[in-house]
C-alpha positions as CSV (number, residue, x, y, z in Angstrom):
1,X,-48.4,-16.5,127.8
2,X,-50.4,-15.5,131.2
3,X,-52.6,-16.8,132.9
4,X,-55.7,-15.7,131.7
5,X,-54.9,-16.4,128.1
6,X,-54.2,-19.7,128.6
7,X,-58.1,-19.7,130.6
8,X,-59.4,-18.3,127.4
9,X,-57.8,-21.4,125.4
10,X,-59.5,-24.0,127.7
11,X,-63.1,-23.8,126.8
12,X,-62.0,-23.2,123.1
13,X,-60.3,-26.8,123.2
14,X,-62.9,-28.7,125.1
15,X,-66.0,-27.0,122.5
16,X,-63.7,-29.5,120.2
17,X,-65.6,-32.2,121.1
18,X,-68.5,-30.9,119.4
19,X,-67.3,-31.0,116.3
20,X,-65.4,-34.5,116.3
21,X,-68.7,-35.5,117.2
22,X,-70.5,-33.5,114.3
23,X,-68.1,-35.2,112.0
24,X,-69.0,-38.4,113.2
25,X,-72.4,-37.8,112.3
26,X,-72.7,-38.6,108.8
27,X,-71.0,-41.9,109.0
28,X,-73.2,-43.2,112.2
29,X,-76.4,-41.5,110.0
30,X,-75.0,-43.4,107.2
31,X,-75.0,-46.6,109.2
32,X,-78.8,-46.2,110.5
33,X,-79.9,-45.8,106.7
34,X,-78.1,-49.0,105.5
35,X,-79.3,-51.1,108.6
36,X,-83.5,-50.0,107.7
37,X,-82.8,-50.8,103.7
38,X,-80.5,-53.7,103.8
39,X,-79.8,-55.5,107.0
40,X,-83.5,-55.8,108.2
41,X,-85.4,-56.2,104.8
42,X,-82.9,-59.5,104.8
43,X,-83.4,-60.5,108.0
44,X,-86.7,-60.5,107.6
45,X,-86.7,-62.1,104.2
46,X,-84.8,-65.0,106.2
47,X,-87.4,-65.4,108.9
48,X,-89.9,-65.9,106.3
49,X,-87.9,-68.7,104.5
50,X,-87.0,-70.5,107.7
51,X,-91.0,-70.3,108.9
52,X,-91.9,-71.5,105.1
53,X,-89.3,-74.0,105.2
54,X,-90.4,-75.4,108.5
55,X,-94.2,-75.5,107.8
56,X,-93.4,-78.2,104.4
57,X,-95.6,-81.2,104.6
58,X,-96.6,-84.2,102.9
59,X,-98.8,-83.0,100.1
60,X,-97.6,-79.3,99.8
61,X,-96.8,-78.1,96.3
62,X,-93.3,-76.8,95.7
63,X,-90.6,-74.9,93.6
64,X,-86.8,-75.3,94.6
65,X,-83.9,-72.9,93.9
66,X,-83.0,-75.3,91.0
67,X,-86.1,-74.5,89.5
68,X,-88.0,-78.1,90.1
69,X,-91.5,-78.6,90.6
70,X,-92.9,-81.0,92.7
71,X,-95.4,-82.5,95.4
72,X,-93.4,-83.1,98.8
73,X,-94.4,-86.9,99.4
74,X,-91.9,-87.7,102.3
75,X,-91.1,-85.6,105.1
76,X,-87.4,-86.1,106.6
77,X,-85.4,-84.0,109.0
78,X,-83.7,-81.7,106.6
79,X,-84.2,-83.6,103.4
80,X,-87.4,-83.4,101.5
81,X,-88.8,-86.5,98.9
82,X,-90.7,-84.6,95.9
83,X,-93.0,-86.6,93.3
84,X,-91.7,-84.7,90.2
85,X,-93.3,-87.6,87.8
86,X,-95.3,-90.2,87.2
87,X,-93.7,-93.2,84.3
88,X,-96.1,-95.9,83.7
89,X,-98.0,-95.6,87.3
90,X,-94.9,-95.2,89.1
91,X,-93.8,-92.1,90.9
92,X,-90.4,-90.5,90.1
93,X,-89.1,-89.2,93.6
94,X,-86.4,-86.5,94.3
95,X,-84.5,-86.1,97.4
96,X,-84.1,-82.8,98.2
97,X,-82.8,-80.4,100.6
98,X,-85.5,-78.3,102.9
99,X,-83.4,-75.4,102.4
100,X,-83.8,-75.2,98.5
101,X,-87.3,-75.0,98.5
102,X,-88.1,-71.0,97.6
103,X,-91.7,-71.1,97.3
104,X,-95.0,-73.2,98.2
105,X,-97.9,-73.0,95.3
106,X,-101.4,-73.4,95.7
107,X,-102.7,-76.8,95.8
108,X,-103.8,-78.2,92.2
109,X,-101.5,-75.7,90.4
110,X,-99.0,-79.0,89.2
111,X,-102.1,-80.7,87.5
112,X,-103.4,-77.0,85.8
113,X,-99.9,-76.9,84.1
């Protein structure tokens, strides 16, 4: 080989690049798609939870993951007390975690069931 066919090789080898990057491209394209319709829809899903979670109070209408419906009645740390009943003028109470409530009804929608 001379000289000047090995400074025809040269450029051929370094346009390579190119098309390792070019290969890449599907898998990084493939990476962008699943973070906007999976990674972000959750994490914005859990922002919403932990806001809603963090906004309970004492009189706030609830449903937990279990599938219990209550009125909050004590506010603790990370445990929740829920009125679920009332037997002969007393209230029945729940503990419950602050985690497990999913969603916070209108007021008045317990006594319209």
């Amino acid at each position: 080989m001379s000289a000047v066919d090995i400074l025809t090789l040269i450029p051929a080898q370094i346009g390579g690049g190119d098309n390792a990057l070019m290969g890449m491209l599907p898998i990084i394209l493939m990476f962008v798609v699943l973070y906007f319709l999976m990674i972000r829809p959750q994490m914005k899903r859990q922002k919403e939870h932990r806001n809603l979670v963090s906004n309970l109070g004492k009189g706030d209408e609830i449903i937990t993951s279990g599938g219990l419906l209550g009125k909050v009645s004590k506010v603790h740390d990370n445990y929740l007390t829920v009125e679920v009943a009332n037997l002969t003028d007393k209230p029945v109470e729940v503990l419950v975690q602050r985690v497990a409530v999913t969603t916070v009804l209108p007021k008045g929608t317990i006594k319209s069931l």
